[in-house]
Biopython code that builds the backbone (N, CA, C, O; Angstrom):
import numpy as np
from Bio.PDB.StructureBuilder import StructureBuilder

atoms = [
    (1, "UNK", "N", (-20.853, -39.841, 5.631)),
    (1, "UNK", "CA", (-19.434, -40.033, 5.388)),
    (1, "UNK", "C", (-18.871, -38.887, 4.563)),
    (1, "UNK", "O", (-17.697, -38.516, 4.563)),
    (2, "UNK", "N", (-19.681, -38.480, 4.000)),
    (2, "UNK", "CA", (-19.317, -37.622, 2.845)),
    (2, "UNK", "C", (-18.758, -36.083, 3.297)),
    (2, "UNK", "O", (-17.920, -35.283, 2.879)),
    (3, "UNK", "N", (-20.003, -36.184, 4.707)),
    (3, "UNK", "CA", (-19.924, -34.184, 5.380)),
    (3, "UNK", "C", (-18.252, -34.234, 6.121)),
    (3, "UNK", "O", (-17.622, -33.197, 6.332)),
    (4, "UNK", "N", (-17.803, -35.385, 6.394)),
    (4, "UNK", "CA", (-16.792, -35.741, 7.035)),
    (4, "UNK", "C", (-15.785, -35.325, 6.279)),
    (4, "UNK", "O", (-15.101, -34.319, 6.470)),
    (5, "UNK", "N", (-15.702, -36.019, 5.507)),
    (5, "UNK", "CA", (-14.541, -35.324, 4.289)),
    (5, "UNK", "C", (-14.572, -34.052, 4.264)),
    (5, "UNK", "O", (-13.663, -33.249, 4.479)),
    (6, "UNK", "N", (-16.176, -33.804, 3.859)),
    (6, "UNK", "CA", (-16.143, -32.452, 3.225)),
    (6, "UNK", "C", (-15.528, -31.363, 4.379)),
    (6, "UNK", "O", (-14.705, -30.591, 3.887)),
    (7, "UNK", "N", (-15.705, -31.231, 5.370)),
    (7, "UNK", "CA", (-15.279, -30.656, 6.644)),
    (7, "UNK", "C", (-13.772, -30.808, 6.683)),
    (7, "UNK", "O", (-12.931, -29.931, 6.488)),
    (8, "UNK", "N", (-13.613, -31.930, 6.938)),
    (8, "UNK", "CA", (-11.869, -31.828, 6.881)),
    (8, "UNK", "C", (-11.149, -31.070, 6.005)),
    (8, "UNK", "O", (-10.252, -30.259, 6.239)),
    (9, "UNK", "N", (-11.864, -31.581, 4.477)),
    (9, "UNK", "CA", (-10.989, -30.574, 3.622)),
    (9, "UNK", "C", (-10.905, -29.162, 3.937)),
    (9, "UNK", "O", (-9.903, -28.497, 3.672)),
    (10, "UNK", "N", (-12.290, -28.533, 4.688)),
    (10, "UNK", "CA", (-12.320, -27.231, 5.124)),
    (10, "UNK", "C", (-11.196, -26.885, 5.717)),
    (10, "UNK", "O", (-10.372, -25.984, 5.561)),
    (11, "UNK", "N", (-11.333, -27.821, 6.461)),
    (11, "UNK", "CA", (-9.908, -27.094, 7.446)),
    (11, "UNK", "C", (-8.803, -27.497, 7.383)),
    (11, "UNK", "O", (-7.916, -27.297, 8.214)),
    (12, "UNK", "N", (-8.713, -28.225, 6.208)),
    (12, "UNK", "CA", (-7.068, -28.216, 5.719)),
    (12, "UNK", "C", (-7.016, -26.928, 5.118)),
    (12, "UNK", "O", (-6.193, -26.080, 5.461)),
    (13, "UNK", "N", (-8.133, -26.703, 3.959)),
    (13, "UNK", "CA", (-7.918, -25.604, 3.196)),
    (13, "UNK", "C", (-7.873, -24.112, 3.916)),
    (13, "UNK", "O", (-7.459, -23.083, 3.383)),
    (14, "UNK", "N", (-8.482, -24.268, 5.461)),
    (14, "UNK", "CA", (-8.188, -23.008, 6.299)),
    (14, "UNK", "C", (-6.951, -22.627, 7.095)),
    (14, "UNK", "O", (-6.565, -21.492, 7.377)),
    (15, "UNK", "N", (-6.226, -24.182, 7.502)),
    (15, "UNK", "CA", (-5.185, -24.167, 8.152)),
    (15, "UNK", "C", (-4.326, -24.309, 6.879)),
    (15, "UNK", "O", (-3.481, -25.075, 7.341)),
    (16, "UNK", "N", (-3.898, -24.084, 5.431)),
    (16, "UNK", "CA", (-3.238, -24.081, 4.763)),
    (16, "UNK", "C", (-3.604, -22.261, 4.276)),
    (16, "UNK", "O", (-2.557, -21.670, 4.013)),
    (17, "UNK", "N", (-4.371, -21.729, 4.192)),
    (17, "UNK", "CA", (-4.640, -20.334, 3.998)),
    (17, "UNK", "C", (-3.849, -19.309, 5.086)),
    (17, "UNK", "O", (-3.204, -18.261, 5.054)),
    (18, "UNK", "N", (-4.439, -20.547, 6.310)),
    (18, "UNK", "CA", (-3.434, -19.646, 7.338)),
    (18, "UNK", "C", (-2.153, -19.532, 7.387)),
    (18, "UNK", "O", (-1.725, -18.435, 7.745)),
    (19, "UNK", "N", (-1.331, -20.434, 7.105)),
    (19, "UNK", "CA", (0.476, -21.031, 7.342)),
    (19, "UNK", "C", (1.120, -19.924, 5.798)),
    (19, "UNK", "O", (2.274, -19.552, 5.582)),
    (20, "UNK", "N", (-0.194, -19.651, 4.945)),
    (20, "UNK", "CA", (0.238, -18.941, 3.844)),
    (20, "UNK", "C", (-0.053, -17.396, 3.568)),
    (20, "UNK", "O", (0.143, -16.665, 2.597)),
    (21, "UNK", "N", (-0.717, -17.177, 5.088)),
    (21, "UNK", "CA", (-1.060, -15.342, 5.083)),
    (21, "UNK", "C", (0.333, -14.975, 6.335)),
    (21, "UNK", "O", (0.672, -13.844, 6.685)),
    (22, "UNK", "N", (0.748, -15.872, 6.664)),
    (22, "UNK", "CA", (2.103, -15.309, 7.435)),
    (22, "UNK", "C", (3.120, -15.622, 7.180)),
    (22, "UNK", "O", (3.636, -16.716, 6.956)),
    (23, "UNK", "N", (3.618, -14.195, 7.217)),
    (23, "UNK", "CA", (5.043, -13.738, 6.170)),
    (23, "UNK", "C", (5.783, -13.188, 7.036)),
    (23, "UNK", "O", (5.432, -12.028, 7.251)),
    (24, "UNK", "N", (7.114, -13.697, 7.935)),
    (24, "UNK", "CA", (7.891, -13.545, 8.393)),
    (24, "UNK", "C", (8.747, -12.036, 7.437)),
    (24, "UNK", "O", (9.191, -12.041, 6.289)),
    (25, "UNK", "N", (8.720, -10.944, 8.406)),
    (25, "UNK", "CA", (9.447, -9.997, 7.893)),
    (25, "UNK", "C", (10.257, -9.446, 9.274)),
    (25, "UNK", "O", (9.935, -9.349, 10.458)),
    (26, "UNK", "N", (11.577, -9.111, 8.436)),
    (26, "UNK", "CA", (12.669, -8.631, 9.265)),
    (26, "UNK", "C", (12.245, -7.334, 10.311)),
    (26, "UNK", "O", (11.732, -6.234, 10.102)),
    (27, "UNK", "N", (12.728, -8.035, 11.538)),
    (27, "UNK", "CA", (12.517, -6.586, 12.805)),
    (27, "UNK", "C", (13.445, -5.146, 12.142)),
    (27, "UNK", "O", (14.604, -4.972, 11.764)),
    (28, "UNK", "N", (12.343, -4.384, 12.245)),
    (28, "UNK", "CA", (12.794, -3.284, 11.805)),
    (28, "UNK", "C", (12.779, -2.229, 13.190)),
    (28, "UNK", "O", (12.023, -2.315, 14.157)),
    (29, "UNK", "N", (14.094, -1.001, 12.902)),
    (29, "UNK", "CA", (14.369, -0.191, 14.029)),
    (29, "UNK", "C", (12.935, 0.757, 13.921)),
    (29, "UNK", "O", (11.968, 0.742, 13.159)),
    (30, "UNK", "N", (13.282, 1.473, 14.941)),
    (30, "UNK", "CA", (11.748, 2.562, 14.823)),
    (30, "UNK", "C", (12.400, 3.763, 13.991)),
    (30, "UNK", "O", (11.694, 4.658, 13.527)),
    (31, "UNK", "N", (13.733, 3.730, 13.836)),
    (31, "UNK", "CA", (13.454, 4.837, 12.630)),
    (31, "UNK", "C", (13.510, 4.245, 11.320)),
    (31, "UNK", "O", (13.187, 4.873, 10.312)),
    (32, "UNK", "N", (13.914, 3.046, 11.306)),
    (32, "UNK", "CA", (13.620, 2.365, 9.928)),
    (32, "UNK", "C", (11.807, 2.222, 9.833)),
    (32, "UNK", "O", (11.141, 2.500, 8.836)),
    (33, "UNK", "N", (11.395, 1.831, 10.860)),
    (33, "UNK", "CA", (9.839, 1.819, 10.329)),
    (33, "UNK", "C", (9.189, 3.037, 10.253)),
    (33, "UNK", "O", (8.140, 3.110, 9.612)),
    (34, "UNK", "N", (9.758, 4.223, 10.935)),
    (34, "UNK", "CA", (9.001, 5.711, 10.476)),
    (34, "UNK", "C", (9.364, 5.979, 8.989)),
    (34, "UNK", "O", (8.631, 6.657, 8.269)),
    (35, "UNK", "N", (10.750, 5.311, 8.474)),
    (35, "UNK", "CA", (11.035, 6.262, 6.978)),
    (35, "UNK", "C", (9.568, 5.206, 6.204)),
    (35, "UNK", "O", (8.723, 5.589, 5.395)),
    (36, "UNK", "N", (9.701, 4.108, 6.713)),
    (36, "UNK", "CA", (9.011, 3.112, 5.514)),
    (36, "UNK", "C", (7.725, 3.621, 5.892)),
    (36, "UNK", "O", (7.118, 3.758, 4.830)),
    (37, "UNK", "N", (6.676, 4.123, 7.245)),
    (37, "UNK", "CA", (5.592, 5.100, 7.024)),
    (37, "UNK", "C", (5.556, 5.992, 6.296)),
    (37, "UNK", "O", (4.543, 6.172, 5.621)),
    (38, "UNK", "N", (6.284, 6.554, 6.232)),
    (38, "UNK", "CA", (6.427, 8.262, 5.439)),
    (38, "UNK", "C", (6.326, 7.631, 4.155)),
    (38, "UNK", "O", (5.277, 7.755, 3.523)),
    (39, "UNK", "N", (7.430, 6.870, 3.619)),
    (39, "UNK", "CA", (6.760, 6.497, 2.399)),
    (39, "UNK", "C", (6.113, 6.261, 1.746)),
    (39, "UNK", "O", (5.946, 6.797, 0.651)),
    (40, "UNK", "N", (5.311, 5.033, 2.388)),
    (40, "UNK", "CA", (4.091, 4.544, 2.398)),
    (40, "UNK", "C", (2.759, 5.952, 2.044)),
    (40, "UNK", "O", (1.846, 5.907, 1.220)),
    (41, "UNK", "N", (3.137, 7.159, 3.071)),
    (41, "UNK", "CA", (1.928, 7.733, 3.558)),
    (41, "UNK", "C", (2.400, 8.742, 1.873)),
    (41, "UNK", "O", (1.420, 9.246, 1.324)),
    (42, "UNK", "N", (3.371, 8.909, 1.381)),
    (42, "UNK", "CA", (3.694, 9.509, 0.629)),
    (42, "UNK", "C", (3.080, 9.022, -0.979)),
    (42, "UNK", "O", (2.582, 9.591, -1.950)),
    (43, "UNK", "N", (3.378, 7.906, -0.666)),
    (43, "UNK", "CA", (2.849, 7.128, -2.082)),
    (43, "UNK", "C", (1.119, 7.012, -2.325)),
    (43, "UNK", "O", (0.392, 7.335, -3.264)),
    (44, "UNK", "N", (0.898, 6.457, -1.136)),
    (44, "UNK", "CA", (-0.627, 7.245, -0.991)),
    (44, "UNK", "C", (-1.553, 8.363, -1.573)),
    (44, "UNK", "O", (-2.597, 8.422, -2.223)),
    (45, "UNK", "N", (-0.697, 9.173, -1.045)),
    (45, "UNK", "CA", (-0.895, 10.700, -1.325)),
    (45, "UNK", "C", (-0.436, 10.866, -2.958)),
    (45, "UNK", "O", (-1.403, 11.089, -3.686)),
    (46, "UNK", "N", (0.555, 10.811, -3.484)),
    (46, "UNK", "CA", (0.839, 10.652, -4.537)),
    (46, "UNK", "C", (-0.415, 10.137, -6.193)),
    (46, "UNK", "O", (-0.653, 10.509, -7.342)),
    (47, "UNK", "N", (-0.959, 8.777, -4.891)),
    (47, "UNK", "CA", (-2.151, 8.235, -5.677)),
    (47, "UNK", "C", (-3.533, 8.748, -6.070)),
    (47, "UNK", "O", (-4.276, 8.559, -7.033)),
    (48, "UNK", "N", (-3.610, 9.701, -4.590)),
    (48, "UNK", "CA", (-5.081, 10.160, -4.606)),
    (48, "UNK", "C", (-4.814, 11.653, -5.271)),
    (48, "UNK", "O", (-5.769, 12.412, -5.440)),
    (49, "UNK", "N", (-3.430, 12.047, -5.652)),
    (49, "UNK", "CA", (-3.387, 13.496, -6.263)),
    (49, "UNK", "C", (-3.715, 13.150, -8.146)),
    (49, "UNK", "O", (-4.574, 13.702, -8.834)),
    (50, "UNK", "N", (-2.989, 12.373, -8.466)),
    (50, "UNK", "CA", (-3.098, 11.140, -9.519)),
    (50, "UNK", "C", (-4.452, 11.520, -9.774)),
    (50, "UNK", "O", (-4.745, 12.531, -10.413)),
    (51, "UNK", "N", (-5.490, 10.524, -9.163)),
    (51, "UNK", "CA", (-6.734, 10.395, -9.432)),
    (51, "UNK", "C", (-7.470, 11.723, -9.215)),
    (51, "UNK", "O", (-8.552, 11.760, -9.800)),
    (52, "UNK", "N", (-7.159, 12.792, -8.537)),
    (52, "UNK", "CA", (-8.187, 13.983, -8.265)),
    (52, "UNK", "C", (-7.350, 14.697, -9.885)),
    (52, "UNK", "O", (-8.000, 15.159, -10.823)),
    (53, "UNK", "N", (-6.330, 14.637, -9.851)),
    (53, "UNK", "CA", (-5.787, 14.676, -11.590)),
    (53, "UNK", "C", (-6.410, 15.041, -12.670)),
    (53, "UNK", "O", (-6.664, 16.099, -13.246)),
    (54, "UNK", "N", (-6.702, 13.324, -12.897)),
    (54, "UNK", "CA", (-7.383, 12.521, -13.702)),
    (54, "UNK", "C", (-8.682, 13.269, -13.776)),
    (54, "UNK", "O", (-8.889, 13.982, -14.758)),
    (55, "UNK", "N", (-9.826, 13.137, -12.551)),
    (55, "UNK", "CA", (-10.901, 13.727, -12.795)),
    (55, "UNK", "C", (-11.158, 15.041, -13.180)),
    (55, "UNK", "O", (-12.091, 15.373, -13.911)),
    (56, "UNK", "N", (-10.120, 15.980, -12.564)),
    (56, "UNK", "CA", (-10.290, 17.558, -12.813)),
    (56, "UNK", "C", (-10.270, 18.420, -14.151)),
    (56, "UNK", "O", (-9.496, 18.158, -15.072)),
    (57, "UNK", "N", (-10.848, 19.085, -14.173)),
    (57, "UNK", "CA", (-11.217, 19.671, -15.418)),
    (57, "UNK", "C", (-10.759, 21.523, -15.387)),
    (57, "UNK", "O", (-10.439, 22.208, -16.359)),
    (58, "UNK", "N", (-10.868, 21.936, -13.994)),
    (58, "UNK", "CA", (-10.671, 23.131, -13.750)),
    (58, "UNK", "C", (-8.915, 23.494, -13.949)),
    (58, "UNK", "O", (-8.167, 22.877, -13.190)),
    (59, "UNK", "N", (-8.516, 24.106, -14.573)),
    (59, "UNK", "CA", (-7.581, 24.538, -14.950)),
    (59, "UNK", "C", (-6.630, 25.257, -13.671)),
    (59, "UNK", "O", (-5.430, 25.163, -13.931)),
    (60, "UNK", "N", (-6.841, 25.768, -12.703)),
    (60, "UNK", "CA", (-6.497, 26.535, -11.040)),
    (60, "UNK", "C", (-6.065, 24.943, -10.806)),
    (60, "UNK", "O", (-4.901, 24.542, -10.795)),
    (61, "UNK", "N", (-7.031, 24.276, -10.656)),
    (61, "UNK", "CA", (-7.008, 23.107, -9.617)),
    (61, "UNK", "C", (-5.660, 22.723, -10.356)),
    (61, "UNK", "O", (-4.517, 22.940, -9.953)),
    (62, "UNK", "N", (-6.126, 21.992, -11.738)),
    (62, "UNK", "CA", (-5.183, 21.005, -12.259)),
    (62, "UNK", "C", (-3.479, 21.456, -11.989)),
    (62, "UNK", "O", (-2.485, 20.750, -11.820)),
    (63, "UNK", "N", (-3.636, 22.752, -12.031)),
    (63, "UNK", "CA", (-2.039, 23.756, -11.866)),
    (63, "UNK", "C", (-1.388, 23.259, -10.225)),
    (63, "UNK", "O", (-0.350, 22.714, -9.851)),
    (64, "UNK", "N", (-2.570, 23.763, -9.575)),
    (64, "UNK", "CA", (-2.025, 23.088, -8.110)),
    (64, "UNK", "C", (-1.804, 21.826, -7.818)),
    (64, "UNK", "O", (-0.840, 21.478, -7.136)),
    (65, "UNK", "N", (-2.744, 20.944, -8.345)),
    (65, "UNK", "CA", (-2.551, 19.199, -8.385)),
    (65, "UNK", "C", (-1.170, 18.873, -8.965)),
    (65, "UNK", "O", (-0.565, 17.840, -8.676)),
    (66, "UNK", "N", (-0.645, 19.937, -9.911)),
    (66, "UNK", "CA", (0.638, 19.087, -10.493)),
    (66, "UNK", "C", (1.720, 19.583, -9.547)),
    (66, "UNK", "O", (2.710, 18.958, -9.165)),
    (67, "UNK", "N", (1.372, 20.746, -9.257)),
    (67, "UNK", "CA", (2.135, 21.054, -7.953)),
    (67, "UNK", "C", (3.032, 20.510, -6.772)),
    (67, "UNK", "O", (4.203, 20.534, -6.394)),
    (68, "UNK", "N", (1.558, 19.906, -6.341)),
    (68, "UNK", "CA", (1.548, 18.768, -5.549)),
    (68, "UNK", "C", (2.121, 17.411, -5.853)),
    (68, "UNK", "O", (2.819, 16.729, -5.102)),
    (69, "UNK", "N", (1.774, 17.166, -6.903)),
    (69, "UNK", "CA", (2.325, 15.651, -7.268)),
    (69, "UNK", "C", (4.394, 15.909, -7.554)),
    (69, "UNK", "O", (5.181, 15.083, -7.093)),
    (70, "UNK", "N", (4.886, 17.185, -8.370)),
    (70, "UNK", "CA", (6.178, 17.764, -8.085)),
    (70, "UNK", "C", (6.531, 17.085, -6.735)),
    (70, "UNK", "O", (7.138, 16.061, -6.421)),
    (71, "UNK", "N", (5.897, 18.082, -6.067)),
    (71, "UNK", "CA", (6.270, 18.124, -4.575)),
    (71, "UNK", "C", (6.476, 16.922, -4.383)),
    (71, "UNK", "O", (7.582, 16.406, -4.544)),
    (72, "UNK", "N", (5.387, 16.269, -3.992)),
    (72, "UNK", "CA", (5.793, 14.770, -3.878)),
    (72, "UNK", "C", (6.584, 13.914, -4.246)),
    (72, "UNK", "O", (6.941, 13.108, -3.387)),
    (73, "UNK", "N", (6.951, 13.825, -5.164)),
    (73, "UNK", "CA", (7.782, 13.082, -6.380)),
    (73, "UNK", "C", (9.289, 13.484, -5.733)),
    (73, "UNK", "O", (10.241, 12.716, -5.596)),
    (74, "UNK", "N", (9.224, 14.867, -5.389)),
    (74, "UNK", "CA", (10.494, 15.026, -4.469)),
    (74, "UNK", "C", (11.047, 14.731, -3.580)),
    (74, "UNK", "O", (12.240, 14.571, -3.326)),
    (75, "UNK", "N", (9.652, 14.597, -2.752)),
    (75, "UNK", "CA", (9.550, 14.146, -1.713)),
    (75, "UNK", "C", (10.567, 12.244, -1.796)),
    (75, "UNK", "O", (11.546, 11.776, -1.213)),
    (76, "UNK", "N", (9.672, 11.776, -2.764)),
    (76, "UNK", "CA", (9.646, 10.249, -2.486)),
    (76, "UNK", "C", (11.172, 10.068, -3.476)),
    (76, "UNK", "O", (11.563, 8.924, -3.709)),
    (77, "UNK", "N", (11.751, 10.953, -3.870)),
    (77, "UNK", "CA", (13.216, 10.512, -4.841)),
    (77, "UNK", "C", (13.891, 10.773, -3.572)),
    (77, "UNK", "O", (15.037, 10.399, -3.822)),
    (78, "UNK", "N", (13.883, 11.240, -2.204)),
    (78, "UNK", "CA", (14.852, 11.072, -0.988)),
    (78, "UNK", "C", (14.787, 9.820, -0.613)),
    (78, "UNK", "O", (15.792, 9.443, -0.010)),
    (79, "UNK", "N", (13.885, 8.972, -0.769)),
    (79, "UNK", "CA", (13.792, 7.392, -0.330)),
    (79, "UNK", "C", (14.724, 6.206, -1.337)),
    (79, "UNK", "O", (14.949, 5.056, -0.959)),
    (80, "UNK", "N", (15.138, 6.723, -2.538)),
    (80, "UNK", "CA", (15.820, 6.164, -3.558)),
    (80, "UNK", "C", (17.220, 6.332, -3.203)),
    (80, "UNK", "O", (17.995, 5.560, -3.768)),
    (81, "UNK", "N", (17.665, 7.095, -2.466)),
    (81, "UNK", "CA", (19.068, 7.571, -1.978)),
    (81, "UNK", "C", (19.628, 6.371, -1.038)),
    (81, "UNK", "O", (20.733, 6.469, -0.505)),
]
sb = StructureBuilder()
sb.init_structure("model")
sb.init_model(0)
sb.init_chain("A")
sb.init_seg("    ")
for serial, (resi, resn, name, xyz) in enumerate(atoms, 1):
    if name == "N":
        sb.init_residue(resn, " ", resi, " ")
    sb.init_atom(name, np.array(xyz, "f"), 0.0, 1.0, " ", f" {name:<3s}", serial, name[0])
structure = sb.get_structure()
């Protein structure tokens, strides 16, 4: 009697996981979903310049890394407009 329960609750608790991983979001145009890629791919990039940053020690590098992160930062203040 007991595995019975226990099972059901499973799959309440799976069919309630499920009804709560889908998130109705607004149809977007294809150039509205290319700017929100670019962003996306921008912020990304942004992150992993961040962290190669963080680790670097070489003084060349670190000059170009901030470079880059500039750049970027420029990049991603056109999305604030």
């Amino acid at each position: 009697m007991a595995r019975g329960w226990e099972s059901k609750s499973v799959e309440a608790q799976q069919a309630e996981a499920t009804n709560k991983s889908v998130t109705v979001r607004p149809r977007l145009s294809a150039a509205a979903a290319a700017r929100l890629r670019e962003q996306e791919t921008l912020l990304l990039s942004r992150k992993r310049v961040l962290q190669q940053l963080e680790a670097s020690r070489n003084p060349r590098l670190r000059e170009l890394l901030q470079d880059e992160l500039g750049h970027l930062d420029r990049k991603l203040s056109q999305f604030e407009k």
